[in-house]
C-alpha positions as a Markdown table, in Angstrom:
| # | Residue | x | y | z |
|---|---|---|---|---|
| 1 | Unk | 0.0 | 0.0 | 0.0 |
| 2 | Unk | 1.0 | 3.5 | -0.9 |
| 3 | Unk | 1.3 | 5.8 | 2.1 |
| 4 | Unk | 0.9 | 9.7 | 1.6 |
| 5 | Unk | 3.8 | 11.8 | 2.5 |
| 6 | Unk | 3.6 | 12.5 | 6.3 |
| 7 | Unk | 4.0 | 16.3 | 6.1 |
| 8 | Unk | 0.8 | 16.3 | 4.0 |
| 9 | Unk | -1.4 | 15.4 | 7.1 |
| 10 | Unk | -0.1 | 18.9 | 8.7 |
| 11 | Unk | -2.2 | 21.9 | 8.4 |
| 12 | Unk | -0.8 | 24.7 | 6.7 |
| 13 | Unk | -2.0 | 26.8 | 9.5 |
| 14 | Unk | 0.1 | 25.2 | 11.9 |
| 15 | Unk | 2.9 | 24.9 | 9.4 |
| 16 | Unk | 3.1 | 28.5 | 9.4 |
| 17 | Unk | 2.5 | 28.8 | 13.2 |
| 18 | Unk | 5.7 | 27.1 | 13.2 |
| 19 | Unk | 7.6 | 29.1 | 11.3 |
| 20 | Unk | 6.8 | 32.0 | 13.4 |
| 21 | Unk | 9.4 | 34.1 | 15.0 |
| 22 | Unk | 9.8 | 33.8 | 18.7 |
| 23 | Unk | 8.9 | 37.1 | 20.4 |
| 24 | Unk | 11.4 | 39.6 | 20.3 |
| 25 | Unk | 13.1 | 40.1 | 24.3 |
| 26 | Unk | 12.9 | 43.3 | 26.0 |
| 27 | Unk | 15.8 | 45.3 | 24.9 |
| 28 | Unk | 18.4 | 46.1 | 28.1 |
| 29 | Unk | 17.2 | 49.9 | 28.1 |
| 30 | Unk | 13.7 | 49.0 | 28.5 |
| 31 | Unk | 14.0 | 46.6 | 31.3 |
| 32 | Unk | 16.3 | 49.5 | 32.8 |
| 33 | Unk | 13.4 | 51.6 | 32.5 |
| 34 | Unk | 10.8 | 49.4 | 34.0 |
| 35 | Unk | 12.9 | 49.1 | 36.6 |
| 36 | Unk | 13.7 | 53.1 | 37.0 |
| 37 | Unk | 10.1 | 53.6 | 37.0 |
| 38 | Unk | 8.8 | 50.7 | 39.2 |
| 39 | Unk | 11.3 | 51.7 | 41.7 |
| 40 | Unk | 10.3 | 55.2 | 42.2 |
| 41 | Unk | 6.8 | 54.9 | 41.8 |
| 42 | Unk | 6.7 | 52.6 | 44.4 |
| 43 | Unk | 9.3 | 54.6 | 46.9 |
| 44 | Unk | 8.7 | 56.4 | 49.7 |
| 45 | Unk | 11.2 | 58.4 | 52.1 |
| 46 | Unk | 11.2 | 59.0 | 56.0 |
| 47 | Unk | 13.7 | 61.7 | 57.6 |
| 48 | Unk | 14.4 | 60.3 | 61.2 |
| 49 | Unk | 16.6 | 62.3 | 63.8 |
| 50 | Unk | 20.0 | 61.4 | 64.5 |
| 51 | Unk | 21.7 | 57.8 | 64.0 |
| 52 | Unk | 21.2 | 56.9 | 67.6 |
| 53 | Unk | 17.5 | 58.8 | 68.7 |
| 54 | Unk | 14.9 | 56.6 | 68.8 |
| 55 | Unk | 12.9 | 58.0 | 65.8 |
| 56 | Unk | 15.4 | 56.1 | 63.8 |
| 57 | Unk | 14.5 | 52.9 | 65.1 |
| 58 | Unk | 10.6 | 54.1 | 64.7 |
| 59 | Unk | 11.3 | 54.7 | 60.8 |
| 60 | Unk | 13.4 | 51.1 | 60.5 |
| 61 | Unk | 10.2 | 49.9 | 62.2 |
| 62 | Unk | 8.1 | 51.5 | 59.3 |
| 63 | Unk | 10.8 | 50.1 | 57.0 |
| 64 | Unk | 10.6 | 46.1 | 58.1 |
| 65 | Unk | 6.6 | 46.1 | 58.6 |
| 66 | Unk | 5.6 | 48.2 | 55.0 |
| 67 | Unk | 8.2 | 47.3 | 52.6 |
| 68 | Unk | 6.5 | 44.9 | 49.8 |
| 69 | Unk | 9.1 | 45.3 | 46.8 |
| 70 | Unk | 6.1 | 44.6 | 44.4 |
| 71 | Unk | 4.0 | 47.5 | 46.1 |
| 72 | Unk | 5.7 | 50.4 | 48.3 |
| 73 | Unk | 9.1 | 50.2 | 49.4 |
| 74 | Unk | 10.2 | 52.4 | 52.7 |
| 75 | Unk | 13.9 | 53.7 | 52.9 |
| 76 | Unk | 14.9 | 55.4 | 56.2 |
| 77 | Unk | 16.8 | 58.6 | 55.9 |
| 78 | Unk | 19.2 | 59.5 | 58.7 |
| 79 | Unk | 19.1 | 63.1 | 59.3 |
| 80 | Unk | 20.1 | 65.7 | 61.9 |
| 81 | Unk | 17.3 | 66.0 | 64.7 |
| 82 | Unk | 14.2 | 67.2 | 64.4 |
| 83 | Unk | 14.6 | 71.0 | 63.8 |
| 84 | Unk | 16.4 | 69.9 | 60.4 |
| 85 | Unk | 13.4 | 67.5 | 59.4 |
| 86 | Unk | 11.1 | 70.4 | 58.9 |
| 87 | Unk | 13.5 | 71.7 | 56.8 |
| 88 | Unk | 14.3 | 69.1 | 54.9 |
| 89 | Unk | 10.8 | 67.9 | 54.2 |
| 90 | Unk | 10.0 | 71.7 | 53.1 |
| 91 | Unk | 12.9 | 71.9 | 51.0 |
| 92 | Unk | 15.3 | 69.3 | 49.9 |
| 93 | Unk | 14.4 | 66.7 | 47.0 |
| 94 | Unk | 13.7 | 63.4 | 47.7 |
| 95 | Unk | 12.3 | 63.3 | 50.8 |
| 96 | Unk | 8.6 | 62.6 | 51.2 |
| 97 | Unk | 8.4 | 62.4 | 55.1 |
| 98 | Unk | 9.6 | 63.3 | 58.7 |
| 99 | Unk | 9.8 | 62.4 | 62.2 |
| 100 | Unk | 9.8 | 66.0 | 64.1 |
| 101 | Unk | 8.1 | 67.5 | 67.4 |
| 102 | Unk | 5.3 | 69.3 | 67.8 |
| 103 | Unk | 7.0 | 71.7 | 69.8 |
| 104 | Unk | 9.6 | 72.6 | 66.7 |
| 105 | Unk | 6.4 | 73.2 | 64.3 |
| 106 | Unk | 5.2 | 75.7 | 67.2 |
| 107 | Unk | 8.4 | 77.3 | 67.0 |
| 108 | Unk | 8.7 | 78.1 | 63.2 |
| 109 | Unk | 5.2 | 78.5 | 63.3 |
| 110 | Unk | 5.5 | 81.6 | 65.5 |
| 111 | Unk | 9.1 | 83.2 | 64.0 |
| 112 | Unk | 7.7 | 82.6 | 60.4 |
| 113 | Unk | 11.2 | 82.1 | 59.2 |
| 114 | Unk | 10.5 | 79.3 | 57.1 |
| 115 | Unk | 7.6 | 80.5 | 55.5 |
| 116 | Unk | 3.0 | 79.8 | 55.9 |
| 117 | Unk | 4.4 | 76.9 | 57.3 |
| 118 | Unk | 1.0 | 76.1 | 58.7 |
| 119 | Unk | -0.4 | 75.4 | 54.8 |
| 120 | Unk | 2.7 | 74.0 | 53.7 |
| 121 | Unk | 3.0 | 70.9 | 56.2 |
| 122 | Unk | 0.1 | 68.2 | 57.1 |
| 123 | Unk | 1.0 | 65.8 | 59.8 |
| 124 | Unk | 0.3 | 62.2 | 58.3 |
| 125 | Unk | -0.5 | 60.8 | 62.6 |
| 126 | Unk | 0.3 | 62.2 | 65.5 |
| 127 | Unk | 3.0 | 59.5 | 67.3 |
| 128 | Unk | 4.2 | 59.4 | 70.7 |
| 129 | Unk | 6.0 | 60.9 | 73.9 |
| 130 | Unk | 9.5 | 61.6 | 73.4 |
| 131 | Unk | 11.1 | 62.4 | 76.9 |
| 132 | Unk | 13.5 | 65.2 | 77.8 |
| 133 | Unk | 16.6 | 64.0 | 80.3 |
| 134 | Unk | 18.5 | 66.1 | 82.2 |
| 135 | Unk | 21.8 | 63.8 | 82.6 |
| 136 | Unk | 24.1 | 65.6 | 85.1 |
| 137 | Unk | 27.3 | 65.1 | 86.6 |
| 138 | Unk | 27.8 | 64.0 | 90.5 |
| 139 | Unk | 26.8 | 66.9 | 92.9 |
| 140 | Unk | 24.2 | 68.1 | 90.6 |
| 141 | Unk | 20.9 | 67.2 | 92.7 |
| 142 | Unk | 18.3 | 69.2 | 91.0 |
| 143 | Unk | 17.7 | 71.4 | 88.3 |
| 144 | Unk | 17.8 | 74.7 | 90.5 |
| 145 | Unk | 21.3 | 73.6 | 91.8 |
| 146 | Unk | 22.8 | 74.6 | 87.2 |
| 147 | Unk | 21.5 | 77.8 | 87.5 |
| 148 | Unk | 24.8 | 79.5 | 86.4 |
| 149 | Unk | 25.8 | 76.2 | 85.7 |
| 150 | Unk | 27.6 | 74.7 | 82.0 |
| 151 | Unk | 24.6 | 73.0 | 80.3 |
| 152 | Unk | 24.2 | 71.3 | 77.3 |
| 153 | Unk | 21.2 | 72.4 | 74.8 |
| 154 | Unk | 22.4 | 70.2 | 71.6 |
| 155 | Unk | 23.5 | 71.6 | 68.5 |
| 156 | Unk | 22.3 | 75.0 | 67.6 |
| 157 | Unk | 19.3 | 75.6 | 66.3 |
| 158 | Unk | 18.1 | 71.6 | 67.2 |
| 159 | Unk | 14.7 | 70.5 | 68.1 |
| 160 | Unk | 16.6 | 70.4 | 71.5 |
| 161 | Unk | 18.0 | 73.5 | 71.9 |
| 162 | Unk | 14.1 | 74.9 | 71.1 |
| 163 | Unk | 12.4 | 72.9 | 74.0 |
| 164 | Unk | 15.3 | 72.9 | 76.3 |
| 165 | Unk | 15.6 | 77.2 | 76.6 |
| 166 | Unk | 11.5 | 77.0 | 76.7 |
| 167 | Unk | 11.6 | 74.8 | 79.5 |
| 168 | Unk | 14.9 | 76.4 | 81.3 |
| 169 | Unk | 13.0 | 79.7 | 80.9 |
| 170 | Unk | 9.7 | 78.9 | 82.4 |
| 171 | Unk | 11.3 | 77.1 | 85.3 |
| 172 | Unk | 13.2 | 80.1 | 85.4 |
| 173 | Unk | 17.2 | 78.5 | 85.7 |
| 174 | Unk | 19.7 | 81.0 | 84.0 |
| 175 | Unk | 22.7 | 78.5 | 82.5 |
| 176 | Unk | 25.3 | 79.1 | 80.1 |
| 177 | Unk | 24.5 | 77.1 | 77.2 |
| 178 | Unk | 26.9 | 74.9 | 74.7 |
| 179 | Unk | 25.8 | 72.9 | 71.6 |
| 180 | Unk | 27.4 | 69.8 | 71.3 |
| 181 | Unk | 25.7 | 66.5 | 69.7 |
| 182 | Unk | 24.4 | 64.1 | 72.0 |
| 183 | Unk | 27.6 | 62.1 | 72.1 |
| 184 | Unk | 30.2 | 64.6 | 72.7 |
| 185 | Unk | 28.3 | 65.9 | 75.2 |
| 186 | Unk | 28.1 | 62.8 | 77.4 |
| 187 | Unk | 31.9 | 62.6 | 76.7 |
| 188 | Unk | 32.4 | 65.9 | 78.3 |
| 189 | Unk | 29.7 | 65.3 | 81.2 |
| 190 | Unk | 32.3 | 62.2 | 82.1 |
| 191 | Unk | 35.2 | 64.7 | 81.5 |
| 192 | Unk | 33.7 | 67.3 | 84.1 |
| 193 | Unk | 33.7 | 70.0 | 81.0 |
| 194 | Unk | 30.0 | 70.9 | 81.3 |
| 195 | Unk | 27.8 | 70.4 | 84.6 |
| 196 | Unk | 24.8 | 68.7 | 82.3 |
| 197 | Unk | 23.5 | 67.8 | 78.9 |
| 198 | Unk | 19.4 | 67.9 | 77.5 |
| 199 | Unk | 18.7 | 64.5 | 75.9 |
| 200 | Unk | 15.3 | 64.1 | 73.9 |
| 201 | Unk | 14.2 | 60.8 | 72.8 |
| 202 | Unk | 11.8 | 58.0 | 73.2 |
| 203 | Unk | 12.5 | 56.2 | 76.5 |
| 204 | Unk | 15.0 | 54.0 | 76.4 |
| 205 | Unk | 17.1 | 56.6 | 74.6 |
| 206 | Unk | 19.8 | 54.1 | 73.2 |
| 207 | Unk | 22.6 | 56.2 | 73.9 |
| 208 | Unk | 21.7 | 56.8 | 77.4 |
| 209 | Unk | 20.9 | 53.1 | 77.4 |
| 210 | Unk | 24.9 | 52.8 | 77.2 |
| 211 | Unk | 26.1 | 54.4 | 80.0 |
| 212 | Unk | 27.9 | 52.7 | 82.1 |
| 213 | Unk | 26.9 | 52.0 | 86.2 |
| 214 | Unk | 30.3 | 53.4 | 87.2 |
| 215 | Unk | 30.0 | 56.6 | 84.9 |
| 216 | Unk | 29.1 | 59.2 | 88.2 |
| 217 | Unk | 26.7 | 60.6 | 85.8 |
| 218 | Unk | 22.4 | 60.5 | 86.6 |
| 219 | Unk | 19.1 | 61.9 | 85.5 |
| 220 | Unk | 17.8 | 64.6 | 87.2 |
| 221 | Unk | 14.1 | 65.6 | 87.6 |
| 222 | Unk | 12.2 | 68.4 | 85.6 |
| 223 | Unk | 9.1 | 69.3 | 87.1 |
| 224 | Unk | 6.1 | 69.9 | 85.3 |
| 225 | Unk | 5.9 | 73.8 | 86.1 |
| 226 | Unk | 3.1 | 76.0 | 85.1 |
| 227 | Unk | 4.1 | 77.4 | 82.0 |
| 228 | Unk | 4.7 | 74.0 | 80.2 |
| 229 | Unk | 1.5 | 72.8 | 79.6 |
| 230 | Unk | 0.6 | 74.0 | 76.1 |
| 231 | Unk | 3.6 | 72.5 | 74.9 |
| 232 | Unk | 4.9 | 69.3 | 76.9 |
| 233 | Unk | 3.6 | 66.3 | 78.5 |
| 234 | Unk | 4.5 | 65.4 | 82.3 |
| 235 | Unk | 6.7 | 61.9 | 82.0 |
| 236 | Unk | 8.5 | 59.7 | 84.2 |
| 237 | Unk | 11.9 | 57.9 | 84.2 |
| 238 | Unk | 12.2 | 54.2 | 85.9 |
| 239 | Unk | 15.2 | 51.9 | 86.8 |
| 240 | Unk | 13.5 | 49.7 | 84.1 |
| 241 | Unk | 14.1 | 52.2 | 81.8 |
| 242 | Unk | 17.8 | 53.1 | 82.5 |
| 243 | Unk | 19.4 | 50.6 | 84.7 |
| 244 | Unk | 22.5 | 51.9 | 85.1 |
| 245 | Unk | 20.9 | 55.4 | 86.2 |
| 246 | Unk | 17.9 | 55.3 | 88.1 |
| 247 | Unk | 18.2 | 53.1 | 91.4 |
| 248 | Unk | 15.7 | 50.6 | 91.7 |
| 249 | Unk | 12.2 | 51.3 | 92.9 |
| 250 | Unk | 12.8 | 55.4 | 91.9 |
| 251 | Unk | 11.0 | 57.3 | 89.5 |
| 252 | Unk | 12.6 | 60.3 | 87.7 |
| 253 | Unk | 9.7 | 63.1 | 86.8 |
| 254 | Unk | 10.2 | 65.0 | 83.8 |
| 255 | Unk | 8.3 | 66.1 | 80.8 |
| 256 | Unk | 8.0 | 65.0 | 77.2 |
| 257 | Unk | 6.6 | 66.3 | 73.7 |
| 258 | Unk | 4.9 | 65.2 | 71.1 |
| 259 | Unk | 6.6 | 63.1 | 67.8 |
| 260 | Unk | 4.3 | 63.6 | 64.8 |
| 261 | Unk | 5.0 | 62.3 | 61.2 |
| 262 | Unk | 4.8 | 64.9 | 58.9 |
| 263 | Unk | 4.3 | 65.6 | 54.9 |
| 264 | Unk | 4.5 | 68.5 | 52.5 |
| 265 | Unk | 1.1 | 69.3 | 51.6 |
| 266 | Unk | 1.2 | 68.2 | 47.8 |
| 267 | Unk | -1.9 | 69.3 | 45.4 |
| 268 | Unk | -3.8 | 65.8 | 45.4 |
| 269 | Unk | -3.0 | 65.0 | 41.9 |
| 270 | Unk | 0.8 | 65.5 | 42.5 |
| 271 | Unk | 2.9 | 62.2 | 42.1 |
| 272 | Unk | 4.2 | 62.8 | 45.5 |
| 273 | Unk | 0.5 | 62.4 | 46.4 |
| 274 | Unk | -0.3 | 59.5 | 44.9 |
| 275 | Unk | 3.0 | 58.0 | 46.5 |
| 276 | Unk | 1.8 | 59.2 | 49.9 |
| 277 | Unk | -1.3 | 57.5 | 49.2 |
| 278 | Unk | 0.4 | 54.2 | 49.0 |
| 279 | Unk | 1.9 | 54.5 | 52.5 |
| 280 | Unk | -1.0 | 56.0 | 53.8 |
| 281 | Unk | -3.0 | 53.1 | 53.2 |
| 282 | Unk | -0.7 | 50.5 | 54.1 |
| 283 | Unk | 0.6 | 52.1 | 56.9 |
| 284 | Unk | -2.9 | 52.6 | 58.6 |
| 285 | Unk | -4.6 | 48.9 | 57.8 |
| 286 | Unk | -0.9 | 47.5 | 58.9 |
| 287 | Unk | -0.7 | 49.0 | 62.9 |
| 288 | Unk | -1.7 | 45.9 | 64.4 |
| 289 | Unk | 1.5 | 44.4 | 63.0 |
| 290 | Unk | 3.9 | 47.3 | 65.1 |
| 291 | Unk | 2.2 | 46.2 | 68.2 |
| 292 | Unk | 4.5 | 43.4 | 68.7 |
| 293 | Unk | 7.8 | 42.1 | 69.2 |
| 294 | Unk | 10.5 | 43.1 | 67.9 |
| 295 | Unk | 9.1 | 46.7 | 67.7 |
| 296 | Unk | 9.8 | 49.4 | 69.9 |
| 297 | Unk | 7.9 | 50.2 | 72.9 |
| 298 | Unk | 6.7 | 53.6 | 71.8 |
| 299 | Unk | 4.4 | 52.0 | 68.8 |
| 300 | Unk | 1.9 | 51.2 | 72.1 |
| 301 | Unk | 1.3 | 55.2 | 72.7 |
| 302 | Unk | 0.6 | 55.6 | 69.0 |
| 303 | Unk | -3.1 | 57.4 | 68.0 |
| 304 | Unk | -3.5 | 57.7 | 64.4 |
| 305 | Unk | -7.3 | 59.4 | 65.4 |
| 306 | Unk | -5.6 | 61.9 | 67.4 |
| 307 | Unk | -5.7 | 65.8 | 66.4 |
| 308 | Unk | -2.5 | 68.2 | 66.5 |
| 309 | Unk | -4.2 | 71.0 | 67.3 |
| 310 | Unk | -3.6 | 73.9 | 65.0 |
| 311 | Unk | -2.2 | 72.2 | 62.0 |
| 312 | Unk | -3.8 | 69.9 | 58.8 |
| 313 | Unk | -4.0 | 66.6 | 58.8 |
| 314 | Unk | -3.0 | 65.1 | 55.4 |
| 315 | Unk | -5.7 | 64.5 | 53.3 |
| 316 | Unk | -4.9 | 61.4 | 53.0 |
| 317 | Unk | -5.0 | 60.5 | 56.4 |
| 318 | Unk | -7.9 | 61.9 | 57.1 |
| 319 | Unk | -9.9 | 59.8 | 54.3 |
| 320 | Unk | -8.5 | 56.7 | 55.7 |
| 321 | Unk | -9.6 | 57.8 | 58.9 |
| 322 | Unk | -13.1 | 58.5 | 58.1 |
| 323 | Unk | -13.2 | 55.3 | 56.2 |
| 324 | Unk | -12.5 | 53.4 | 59.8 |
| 325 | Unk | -15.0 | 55.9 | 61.5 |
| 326 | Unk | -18.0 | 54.8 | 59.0 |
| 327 | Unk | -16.9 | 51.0 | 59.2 |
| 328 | Unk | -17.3 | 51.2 | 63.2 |
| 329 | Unk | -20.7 | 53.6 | 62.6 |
| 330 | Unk | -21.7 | 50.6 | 60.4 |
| 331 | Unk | -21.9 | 47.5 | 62.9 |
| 332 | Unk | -25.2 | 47.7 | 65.0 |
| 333 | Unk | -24.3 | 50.3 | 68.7 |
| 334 | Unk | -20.7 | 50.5 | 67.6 |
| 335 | Unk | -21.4 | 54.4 | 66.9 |
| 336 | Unk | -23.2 | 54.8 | 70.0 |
| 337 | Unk | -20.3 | 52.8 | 72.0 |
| 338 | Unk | -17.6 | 55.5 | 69.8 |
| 339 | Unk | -19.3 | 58.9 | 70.9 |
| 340 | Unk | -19.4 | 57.7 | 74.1 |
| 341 | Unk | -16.0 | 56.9 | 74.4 |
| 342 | Unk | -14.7 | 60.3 | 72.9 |
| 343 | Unk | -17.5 | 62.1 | 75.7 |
| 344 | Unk | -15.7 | 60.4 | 78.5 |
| 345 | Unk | -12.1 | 61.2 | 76.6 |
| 346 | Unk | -13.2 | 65.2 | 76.7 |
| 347 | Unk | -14.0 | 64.9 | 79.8 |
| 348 | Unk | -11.0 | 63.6 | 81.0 |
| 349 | Unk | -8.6 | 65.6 | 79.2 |
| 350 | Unk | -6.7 | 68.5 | 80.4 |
| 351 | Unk | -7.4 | 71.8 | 79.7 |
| 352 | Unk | -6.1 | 72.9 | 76.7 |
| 353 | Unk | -5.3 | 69.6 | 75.5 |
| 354 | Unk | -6.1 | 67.1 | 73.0 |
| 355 | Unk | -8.4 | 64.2 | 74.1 |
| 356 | Unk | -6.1 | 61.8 | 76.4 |
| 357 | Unk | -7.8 | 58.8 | 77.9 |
| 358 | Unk | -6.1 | 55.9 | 76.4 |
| 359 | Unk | -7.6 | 53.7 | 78.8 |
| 360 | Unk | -10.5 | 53.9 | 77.9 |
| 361 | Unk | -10.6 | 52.0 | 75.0 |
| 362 | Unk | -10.0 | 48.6 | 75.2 |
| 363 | Unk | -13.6 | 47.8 | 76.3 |
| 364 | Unk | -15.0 | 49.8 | 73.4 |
| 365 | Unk | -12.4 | 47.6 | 70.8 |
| 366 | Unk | -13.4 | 44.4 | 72.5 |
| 367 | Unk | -16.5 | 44.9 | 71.1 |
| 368 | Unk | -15.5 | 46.6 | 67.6 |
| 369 | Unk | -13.6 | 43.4 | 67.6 |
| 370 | Unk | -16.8 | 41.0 | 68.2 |
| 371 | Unk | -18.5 | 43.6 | 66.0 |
| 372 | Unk | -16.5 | 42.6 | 63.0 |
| 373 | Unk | -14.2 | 45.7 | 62.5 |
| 374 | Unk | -11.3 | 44.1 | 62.5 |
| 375 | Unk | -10.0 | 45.2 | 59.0 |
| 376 | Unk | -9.1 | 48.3 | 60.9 |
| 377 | Unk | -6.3 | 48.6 | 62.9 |
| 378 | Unk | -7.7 | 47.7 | 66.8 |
| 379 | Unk | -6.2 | 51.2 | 67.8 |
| 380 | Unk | -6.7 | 53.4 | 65.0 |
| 381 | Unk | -9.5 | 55.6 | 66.9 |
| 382 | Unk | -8.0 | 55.1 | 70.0 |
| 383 | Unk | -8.9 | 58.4 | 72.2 |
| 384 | Unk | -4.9 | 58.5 | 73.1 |
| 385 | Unk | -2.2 | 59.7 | 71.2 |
| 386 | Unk | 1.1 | 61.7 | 73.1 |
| 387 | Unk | -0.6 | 62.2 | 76.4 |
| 388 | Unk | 0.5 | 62.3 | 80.0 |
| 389 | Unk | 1.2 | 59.9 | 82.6 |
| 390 | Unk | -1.3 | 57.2 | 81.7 |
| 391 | Unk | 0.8 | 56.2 | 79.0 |
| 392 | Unk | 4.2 | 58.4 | 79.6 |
């Protein structure tokens, strides 16, 4: 028998399909490209403080908890304290956000030498307590006894040096200020070249954390002196906090401010916006996941809810915000269980003062949480925020 030729049972349509040319690869410029544009579509930067201030490990926090290479990457930016954050967010390319204090936006607020700053910044969530220590030499026993005295006030024109002479002032102790970083100066407190030195930072501040038992050095108490409510928080210092500094059992009182996160305030259909977006989002419907080891202490007095009075929140923030607000207002009494939560917060608060009543909200999230809100962060409407001794 005769057999046909075998390519004569193949279609010509899949004769031709082939013969097809493979499809061309991306050429090495394009996939340069895609990566040049995925990269900083998807980037966002944070200006923390110092290398060794506590805001930097808030930031690398941020960083480890946020990044998602496919969605929004975080990269911390060390910088040079808080009074240089505003700056730098106002002014220098690249950098989307900062970690400063409340007190510093006060300050330039007032002097105006940096411009309407109060339409040009929008806080993205107010943070935490940072606390001022007094770290003096042997001999020193309270702040009275450095009137006169060599002290400390960090570099000039720091986030320190602004809250330290506000604070010196209204307690009225007359010193002879230096600016040295925060590690020279502990080197010359040990040296006996200045009497003290002002140290703000989230408690533990790591580089008081390294002092050694033997130094001679201790943290003196500020008191909470009329004068320094509209600005500060009253705080305490514990032996569980600083070993090394505080016997055990004693309690150091001082004060504190606040740490807010802060933006320029882009047009909404900026690109920075839309970036800002990004980290919004994720950083809000993420907070649960700070709340846990290995993160720092601090993330436990964090309110995004909470107002900073006289300034805009972002946008941004505020959407999210009222996006959690409408899910609670959703589940049957969870809006009835909310007002009445921020009625006993006001009532509660001190004058002049943004709601602070932090305890007062687990039992209204126990029942968001049975109430099926739990897409949103369990302490995103917390009535807390930088507050006072509840929480200091």
């Amino acid at each position: 028998m005769c057999l046909p030729p075998l390519f004569a049972a193949v279609p010509a349509s899949a004769t031709e399909q082939a013969k097809a040319p493979a499809p061309e690869r991306p050429s090495a410029d394009s996939v340069r490209q895609t990566y040049r544009t995925q990269i900083n579509d998807n980037t966002v930067t944070i200006m923390a403080g110092a290398a060794h201030g506590s805001d930097t490990e808030i930031v690398q926090d941020i960083a480890a908890v946020l990044d998602d290479d496919t969605a929004l990457r975080v990269v911390p930016m060390i910088g040079k304290g808080p009074a240089q954050t505003v700056k730098d967010v106002l002014f220098m390319r690249g950098v989307d956000m900062g970690i400063t204090h409340a007190t510093v936006l006060s300050h330039y607020a007032k002097t105006g030498e940096l411009g309407p700053l109060r339409s040009q910044i929008a806080y993205v969530a107010k943070l935490f307590n940072e606390e001022m220590h007094l770290l003096a030499r042997a001999g020193i026993e309270d702040v009275q006894a450095l009137d006169g005295k060599v002290v400390n006030f960090g570099p000039e024109g720091s986030g320190t040096e602004i809250t330290a002479r506000h604070v010196f002032a209204t307690l009225g102790v007359q010193v002879s200020e230096v600016h040295h970083d925060d590690a020279d100066a502990i080197a010359k407190l040990k040296s006996g070249e200045i009497d003290a030195t002002i140290v703000i930072g989230g408690k533990p501040a790591p580089l008081l954390s390294q002092v050694e038992p033997d130094s001679g050095l201790k943290l003196i108490s500020l008191p909470y002196a009329k004068g320094l409510e509209d600005e500060t928080y009253p705080a305490t210092l514990t032996h569980e906090d600083y070993p090394a500094l505080i016997e055990a059992g004693a309690r150091i009182d001082t004060v504190a401010v606040c740490a807010v996160l802060v933006s320029f305030n882009w047009d909404d259909d900026s690109v920075r916006s839309k970036k800002l977006e990004r980290f919004v989002e994720r950083f809000f419907s993420k907070f649960d996941a700070f709340l846990v080891s290995p993160r720092h202490p601090k993330w436990q007095q964090v309110n995004f809810a909470a107002t900073l009075e006289g300034w805009k929140r972002s946008p941004l923030a505020q959407d999210w915000i009222d996006r959690a607000k409408t899910a609670v207002a959703a589940d049957a009494g969870a809006r009835e269980q909310f007002e009445t939560f921020l009625a006993q917060a006001t009532r509660t608060q001190r004058p002049g003062r943004t709601r602070s009543a932090p305890s007062c909200s687990a039992p209204f999230w126990n029942g968001a949480r049975r109430n099926k809100t739990d897409r949103f962060p369990r302490l995103v409407l917390r009535v807390g925020g930088c507050h006072g001794p509840a929480g200091s």
